[in-house]
VMD Tcl script that draws the C-alpha trace (Angstrom):
set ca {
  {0.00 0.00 0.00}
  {2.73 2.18 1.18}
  {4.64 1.31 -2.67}
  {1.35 2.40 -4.51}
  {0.97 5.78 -2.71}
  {4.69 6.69 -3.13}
  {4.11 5.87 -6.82}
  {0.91 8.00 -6.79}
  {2.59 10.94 -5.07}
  {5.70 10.77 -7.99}
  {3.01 10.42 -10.67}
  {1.18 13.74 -9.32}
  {4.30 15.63 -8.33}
  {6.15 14.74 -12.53}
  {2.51 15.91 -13.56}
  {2.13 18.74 -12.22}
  {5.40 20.11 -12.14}
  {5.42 21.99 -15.13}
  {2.33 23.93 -13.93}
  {3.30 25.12 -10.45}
  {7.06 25.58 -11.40}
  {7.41 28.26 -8.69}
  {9.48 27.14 -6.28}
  {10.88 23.79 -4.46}
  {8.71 25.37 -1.43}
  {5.57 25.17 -3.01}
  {5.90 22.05 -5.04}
  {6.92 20.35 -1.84}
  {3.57 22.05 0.15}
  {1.60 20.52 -2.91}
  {3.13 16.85 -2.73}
  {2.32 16.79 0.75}
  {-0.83 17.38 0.25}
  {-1.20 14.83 -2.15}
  {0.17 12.41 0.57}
  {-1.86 13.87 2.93}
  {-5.63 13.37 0.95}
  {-4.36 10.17 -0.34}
  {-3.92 8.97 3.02}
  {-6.95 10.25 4.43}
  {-9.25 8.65 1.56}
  {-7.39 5.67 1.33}
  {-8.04 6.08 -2.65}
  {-8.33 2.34 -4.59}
  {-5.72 2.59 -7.62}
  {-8.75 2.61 -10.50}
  {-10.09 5.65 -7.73}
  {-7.36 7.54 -7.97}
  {-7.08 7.48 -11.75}
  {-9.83 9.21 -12.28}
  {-9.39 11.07 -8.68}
  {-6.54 13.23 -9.85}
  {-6.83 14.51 -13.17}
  {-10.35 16.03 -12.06}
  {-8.77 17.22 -8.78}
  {-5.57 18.86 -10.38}
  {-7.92 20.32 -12.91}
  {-10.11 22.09 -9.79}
  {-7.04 22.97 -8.27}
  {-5.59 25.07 -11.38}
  {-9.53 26.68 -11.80}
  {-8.79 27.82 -8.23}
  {-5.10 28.91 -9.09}
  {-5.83 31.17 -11.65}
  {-8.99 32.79 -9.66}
  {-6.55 33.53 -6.66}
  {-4.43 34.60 -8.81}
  {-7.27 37.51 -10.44}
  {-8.16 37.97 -7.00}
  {-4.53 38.67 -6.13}
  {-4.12 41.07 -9.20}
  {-7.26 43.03 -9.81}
  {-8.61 43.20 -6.25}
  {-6.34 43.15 -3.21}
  {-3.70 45.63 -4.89}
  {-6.44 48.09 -5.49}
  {-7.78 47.02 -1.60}
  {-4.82 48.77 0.16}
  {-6.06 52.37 -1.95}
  {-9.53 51.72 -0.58}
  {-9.67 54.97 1.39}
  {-8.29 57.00 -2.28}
  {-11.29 55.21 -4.24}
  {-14.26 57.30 -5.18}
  {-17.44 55.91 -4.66}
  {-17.74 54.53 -8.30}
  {-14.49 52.73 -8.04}
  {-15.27 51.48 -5.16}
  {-18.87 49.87 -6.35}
  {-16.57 48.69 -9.35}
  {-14.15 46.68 -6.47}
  {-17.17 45.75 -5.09}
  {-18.53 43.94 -7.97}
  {-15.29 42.31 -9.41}
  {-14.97 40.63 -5.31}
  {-18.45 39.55 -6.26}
  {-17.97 38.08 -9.28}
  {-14.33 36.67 -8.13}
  {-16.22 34.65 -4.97}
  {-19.40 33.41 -7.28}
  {-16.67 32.50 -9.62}
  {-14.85 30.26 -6.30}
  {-18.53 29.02 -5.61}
  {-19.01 27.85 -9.23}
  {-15.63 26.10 -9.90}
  {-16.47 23.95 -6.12}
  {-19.96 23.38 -7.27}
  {-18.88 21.70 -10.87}
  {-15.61 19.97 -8.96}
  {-18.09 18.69 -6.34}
  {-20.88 17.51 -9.30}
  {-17.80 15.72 -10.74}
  {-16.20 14.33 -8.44}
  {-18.98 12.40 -6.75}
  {-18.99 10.61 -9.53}
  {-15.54 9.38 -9.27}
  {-15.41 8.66 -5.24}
  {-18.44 7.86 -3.05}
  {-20.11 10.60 -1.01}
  {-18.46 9.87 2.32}
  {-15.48 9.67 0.53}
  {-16.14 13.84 -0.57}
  {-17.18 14.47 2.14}
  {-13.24 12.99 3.88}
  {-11.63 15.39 0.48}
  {-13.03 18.00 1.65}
  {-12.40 17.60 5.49}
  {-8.89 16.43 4.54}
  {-8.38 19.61 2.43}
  {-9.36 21.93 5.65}
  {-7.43 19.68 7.93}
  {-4.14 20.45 5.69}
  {-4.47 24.01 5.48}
  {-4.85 24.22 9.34}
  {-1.89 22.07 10.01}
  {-0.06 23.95 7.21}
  {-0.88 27.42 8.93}
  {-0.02 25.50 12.73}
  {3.57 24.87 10.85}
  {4.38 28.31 9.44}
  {3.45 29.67 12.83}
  {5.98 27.26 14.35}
  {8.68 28.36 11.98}
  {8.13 31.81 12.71}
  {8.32 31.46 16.20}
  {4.73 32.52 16.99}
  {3.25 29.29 18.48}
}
mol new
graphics top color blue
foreach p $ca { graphics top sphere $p radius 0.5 }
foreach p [lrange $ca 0 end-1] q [lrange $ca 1 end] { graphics top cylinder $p $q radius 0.2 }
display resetview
């Protein structure tokens, strides 16, 4: 078992590599996470063939809205008190459209996915996906000496 989720963990990391080729940092946070949700769904081989391209595909949806998010909204954010009222609506509306946009892309991954992995399965994913990012925050805290 051990053998097949080291091989899954390679397959994902070569895979993906090309896409997230922004740092050793990063691409190490994402294989652990890939350890860390195979482990906690305890994913059959033929699951996890069909598992991962749909969940790499949700992942870069969500890359590439953080990233608009990052570019359009929270730089203009930190001017909030120089915007005038109509640039300010404008903000308003692009966060809008930037969260129904997040809401969408889980709502299609979601309607996908259950179709690959059983509901209590989903329902693990997206436990184990919270789980990560709290123990990911717990570590960074550590490192930084504030907890």
């Amino acid at each position: 078992m051990t053998k097949k989720i080291l091989i899954l963990i390679f397959s994902f990391a070569m895979g993906t590599s090309w896409f997230y080729a922004q740092g050793p940092a990063r691409e190490r946070i994402k294989t652990l996470k890939v350890a860390f949700i195979t482990e906690r769904l305890s994913l059959t081989s033929q699951e996890a063939q069909s598992f991962w391209p749909i969940y790499n595909e949700h992942e870069e949806t969500l890359e590439r809205i953080r990233r608009t998010e990052r570019l359009e909204l929270r730089s203009q954010i930190s001017f909030i008190q120089d915007l005038s009222n109509a640039e300010s609506a404008t903000l308003l509306s692009k966060f809008l459209d930037v969260q129904k946009e997040k809401h969408d892309a889980q709502l299609e991954f979601i309607s996908k996915i259950k179709n690959v992995i059983s509901p209590k399965k989903t329902l693990l994913l997206l436990k184990a996906e919270e789980d990560f990012k709290k123990r990911l925050l717990q570590q960074m805290r550590k490192r930084r000496g504030g907890g």
